[in-house]
SEPA-258667 format. One line per 10 residues: number of its first residue (from 1); their letters; for each residue x, y, z of N, C-alpha, C. Coordinates in steps of 0.1 Angstrom, whole numbers, plus 5000, padded with zeros to 4 digits. Example, Ala and Ser with C-alpha at 12.3 -4.5 7.8 and 13.67 -1.06 7.14 Angstrom:
<nodes>
1 = AS = 5132/4943/5078/5123/4955/5078/5132/4967/5078 | 5128/4978/5071/5137/4989/5071/5129/5000/5079
</nodes>
This chain:
<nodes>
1 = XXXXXXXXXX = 5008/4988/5000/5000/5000/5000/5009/5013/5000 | 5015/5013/5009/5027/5026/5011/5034/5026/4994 | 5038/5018/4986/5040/5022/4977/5030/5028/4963 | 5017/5018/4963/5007/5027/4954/5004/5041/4961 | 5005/5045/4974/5005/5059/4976/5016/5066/4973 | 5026/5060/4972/5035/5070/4967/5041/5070/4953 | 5031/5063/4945/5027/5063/4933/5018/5075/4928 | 5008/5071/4936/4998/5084/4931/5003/5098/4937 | 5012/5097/4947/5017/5114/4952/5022/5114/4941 | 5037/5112/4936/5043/5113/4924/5037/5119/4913
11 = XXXXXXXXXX = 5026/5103/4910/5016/5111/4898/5008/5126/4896 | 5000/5128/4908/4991/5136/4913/5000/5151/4911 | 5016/5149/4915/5021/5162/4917/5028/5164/4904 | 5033/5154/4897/5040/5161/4884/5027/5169/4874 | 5013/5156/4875/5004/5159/4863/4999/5174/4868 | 4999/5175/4881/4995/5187/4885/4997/5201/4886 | 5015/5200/4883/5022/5207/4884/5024/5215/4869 | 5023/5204/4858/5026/5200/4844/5012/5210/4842 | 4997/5209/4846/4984/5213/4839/4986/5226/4849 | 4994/5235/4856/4994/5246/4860/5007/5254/4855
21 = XXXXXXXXXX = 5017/5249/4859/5028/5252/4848/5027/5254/4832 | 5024/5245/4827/5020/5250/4811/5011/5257/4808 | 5002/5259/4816/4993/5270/4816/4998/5284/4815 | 5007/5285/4826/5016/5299/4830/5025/5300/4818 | 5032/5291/4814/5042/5292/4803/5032/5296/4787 | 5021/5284/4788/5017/5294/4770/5010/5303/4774 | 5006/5310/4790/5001/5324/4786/5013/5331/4785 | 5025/5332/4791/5036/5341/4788/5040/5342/4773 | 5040/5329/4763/5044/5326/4748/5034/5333/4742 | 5018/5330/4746/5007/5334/4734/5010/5344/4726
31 = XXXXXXXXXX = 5015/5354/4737/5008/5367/4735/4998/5373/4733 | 4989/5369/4742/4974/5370/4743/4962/5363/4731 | 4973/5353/4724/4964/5344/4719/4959/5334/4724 | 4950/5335/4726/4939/5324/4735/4943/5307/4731 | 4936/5304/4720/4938/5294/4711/4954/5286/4715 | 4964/5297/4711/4982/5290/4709/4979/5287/4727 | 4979/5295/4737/4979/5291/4748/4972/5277/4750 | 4957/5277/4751/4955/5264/4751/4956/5252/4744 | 4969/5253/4731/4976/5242/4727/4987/5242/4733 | 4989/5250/4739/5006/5244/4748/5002/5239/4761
41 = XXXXXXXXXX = 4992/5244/4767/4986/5237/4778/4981/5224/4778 | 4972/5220/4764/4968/5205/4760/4978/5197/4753 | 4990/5203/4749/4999/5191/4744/5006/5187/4755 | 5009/5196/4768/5017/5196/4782/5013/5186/4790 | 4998/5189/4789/4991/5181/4795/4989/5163/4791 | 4989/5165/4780/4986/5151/4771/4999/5142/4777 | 5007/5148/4769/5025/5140/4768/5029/5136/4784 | 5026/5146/4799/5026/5142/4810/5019/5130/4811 | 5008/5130/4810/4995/5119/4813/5002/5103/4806 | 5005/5102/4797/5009/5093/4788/5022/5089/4794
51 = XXXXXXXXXX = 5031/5095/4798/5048/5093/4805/5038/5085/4819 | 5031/5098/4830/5027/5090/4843/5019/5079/4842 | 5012/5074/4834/5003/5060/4832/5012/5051/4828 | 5023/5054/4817/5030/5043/4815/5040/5041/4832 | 5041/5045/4836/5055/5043/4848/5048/5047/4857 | 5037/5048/4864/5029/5046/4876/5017/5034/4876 | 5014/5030/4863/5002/5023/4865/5005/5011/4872 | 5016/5007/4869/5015/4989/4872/5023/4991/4892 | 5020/5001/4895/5020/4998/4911/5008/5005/4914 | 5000/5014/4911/4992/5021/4918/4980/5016/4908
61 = XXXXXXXXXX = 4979/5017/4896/4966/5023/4891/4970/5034/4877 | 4977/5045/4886/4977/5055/4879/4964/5065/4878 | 4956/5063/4892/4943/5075/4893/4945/5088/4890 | 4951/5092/4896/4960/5107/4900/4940/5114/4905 | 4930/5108/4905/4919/5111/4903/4909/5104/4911 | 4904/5113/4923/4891/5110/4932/4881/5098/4923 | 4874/5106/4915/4868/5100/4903/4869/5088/4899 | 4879/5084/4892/4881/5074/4886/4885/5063/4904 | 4895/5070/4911/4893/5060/4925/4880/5054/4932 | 4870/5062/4928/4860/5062/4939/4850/5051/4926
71 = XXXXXXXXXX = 4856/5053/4914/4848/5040/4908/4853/5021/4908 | 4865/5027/4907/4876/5013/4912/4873/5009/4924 | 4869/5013/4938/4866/5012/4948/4849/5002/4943 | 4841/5011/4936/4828/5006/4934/4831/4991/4926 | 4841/4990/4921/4847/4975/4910/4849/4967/4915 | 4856/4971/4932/4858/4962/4942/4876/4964/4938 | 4881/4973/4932/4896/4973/4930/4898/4978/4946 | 4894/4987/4950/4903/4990/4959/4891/4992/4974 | 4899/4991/4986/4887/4990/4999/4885/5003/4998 | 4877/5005/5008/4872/5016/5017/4883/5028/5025
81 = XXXXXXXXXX = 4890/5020/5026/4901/5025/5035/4913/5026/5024 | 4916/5020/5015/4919/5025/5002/4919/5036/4994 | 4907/5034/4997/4898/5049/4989/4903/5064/4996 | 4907/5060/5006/4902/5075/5015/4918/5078/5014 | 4926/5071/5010/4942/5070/5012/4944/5076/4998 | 4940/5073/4989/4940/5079/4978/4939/5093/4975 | 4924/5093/4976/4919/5107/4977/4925/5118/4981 | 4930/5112/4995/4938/5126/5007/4955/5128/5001 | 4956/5119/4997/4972/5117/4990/4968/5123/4977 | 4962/5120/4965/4959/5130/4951/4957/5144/4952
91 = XXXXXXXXXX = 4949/5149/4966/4944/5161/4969/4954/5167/4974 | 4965/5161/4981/4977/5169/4991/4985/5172/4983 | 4993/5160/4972/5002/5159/4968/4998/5167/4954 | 4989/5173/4946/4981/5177/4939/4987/5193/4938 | 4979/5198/4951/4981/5209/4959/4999/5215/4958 | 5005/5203/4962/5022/5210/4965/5023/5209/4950 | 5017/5200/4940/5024/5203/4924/5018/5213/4918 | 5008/5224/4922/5004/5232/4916/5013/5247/4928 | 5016/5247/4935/5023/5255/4942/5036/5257/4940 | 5041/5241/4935/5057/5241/4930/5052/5246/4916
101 = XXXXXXXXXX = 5043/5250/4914/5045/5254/4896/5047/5269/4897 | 5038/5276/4908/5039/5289/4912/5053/5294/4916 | 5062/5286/4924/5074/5287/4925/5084/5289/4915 | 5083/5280/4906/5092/5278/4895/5087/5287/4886 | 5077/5298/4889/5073/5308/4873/5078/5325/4888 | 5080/5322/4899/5083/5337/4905/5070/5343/4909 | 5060/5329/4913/5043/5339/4918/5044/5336/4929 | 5033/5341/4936/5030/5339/4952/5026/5324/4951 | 5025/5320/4962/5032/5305/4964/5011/5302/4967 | 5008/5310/4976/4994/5310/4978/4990/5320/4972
111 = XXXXXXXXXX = 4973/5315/4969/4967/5326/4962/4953/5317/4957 | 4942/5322/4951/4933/5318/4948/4928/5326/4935 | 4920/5315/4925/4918/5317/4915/4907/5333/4915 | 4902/5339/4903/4890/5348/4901/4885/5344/4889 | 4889/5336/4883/4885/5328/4869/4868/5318/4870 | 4859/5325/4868/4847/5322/4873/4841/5308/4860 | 4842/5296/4865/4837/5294/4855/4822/5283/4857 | 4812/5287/4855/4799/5282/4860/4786/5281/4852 | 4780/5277/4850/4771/5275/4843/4762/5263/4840 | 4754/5259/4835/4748/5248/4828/4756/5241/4819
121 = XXXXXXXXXX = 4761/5247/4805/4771/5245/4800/4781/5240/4800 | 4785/5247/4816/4802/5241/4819/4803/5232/4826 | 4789/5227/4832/4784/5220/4841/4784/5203/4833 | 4776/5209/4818/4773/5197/4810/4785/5191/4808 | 4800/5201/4800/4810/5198/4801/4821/5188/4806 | 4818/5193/4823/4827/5187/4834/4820/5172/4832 | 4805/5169/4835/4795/5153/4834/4805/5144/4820 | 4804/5149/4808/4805/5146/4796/4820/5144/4794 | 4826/5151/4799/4844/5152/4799/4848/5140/4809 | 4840/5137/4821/4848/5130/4832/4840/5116/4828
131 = XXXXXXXXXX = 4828/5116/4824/4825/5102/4816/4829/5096/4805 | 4837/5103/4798/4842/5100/4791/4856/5093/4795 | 4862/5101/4798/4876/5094/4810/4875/5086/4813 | 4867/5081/4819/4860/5070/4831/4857/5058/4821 | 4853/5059/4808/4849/5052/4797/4859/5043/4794 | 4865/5058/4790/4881/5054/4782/4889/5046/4793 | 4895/5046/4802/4896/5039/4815/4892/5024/4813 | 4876/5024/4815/4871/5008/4815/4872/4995/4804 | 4872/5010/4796/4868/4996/4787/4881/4992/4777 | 4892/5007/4776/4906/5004/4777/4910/4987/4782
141 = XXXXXXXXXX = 4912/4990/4792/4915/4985/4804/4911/4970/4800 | 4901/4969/4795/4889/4953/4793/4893/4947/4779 | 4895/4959/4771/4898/4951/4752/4909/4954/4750 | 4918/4966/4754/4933/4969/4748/4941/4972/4761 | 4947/4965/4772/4952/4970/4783/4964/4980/4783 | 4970/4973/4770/4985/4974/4767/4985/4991/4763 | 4973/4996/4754/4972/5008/4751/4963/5021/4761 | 4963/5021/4770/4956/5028/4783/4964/5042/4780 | 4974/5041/4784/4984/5052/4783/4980/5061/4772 | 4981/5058/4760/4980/5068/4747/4959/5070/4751
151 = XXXXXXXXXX = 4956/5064/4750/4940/5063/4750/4936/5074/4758 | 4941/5077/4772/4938/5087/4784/4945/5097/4779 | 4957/5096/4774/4962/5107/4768/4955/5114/4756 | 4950/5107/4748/4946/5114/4735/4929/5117/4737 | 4921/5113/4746/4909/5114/4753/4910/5131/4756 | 4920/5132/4768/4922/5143/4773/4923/5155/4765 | 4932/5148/4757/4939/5165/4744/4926/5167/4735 | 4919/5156/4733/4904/5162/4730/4896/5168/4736 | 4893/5162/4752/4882/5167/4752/4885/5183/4761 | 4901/5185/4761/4903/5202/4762/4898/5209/4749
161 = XXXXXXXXXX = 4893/5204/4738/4893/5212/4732/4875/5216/4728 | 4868/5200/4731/4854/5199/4721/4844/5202/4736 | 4849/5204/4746/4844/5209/4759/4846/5225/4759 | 4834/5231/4769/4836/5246/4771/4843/5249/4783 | 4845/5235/4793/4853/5239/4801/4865/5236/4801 | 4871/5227/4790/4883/5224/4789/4887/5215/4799 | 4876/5204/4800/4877/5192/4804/4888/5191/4819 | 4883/5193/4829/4891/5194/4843/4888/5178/4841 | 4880/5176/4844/4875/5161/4847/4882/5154/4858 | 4880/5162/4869/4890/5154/4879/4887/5167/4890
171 = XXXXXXXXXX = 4884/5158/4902/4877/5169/4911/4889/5175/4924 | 4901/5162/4925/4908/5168/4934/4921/5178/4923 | 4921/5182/4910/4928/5190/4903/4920/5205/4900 | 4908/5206/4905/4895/5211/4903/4902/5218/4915 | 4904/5213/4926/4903/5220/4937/4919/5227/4937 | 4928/5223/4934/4938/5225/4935/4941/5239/4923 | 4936/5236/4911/4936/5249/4903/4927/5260/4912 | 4915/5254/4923/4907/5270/4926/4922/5278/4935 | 4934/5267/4937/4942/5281/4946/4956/5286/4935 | 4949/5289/4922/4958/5287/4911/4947/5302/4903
181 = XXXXXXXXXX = 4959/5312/4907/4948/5328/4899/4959/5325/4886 | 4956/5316/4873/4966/5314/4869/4957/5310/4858 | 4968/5309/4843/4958/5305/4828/4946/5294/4835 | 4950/5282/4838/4940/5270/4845/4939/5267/4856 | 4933/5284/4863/4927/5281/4873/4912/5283/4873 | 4909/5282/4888/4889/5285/4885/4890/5286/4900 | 4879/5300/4898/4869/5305/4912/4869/5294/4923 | 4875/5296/4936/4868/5283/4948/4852/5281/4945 | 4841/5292/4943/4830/5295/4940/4824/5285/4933 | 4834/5284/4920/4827/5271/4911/4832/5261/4912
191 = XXXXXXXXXX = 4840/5257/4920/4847/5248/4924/4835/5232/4926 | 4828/5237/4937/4812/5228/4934/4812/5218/4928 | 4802/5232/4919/4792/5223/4907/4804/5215/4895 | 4814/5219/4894/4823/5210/4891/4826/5199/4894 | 4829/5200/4904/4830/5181/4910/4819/5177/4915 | 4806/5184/4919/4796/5174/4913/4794/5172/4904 | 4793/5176/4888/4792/5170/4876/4799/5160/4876 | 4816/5162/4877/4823/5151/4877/4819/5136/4881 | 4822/5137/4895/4812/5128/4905/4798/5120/4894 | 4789/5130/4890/4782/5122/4882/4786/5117/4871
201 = XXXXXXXXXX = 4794/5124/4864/4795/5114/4853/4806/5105/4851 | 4813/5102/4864/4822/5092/4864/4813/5082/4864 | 4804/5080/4881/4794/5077/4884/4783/5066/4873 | 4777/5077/4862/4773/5074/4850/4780/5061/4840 | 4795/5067/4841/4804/5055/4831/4803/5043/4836 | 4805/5041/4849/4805/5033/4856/4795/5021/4855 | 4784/5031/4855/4771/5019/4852/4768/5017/4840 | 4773/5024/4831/4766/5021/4818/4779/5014/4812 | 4792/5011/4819/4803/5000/4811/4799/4988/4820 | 4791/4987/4832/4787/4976/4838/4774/4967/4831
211 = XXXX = 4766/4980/4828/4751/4973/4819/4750/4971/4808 | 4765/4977/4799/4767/4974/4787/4775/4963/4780 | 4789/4963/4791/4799/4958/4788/4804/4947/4792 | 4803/4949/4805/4805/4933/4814/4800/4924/4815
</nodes>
């Protein structure tokens, strides 16, 4: 156990560090182009995700994600007491990779987002983005195991783009960007309805790769 947690710290804090740092770096490159920014932020993002799944999965998982834990838990992958070991380790270890990102660009170390992002829309987004994850995950995992890595990776760099919220899909990175006043961060405010959407549409994947698939 001590080592799948210090699997997912590892994970939790590079991916985390990686989706707030590239953020900061293509706002400084854009030049206030929106678009170039969030392709250096989704290829940063992508190419981390794909390196930590290959070389974290086969001890932990490779969750780096409440979400996708709290459905493995429902699969019977992992206990109760598993669960909560996870969660507090993705959420902590999360937290110091978006802080060391603040460090390494010369910002305040603490700080909280004003980046409001809320709505119905963004709401539908977060459901649609994190079930999809959750998908890609299961059923990976069931017909192509060997390819998980590229799969979560190239899921992701999508659904940053065909989503209005740019696909957080992950509720303890959700929380960790609201103390991130930075390209990808978001309001504590909407912090919420974000990971409840999530929550549901992991939730969702979960039963509909069970009533469809298994």
């Amino acid at each position: 156990m001590k080592q799948k947690l210090w699997a997912e710290a590892l994970g939790s804090f590079l991916l985390f560090a990686t989706v707030i740092g590239s953020g900061i770096m293509a706002e400084k490159l854009a030049g206030g182009n929106m678009a170039v920014a969030l392709l250096g932020n989704t290829a940063a993002t992508a190419a981390m995700l794909y390196v930590l799944i290959a070389m974290l999965g086969p001890p932990s998982g490779a969750h780096f994600n409440p979400a996708v834990s709290l459905v493995m838990r429902l699969r019977g992958e992992l206990t109760t007491v598993q669960l909560l070991a996870y969660v507090a380790v993705q959420v902590g270890a999360g937290i110091l990779g978006a802080w060391a990102a603040h460090a390494m660009f010369g910002l305040p170390i603490i700080q909280f987002s004003q980046h409001v992002r809320s709505g119905p829309g963004q709401w539908l987004s977060e459901f649609i983005a994190t079930f999809g994850l959750v998908a890609t995950i299961l059923l990976t995992v069931k017909h192509r195991p060997e390819s998980v890595p590229a799969s979560v990776a190239l899921y992701i760099a999508a659904a940053y783009w065909f989503t209005s919220s740019t696909s957080f899909a992950n509720p303890a990175i959700t929380l960790a960007r609201g103390l991130s006043d930075t390209f990808a961060g978001i309001a504590p405010s909407s912090v919420p309805g974000f990971v409840l959407a999530q929550f549901a549409g992991a939730l969702a994947a979960h039963f509909t790769s069970r009533t469809l698939f298994d």
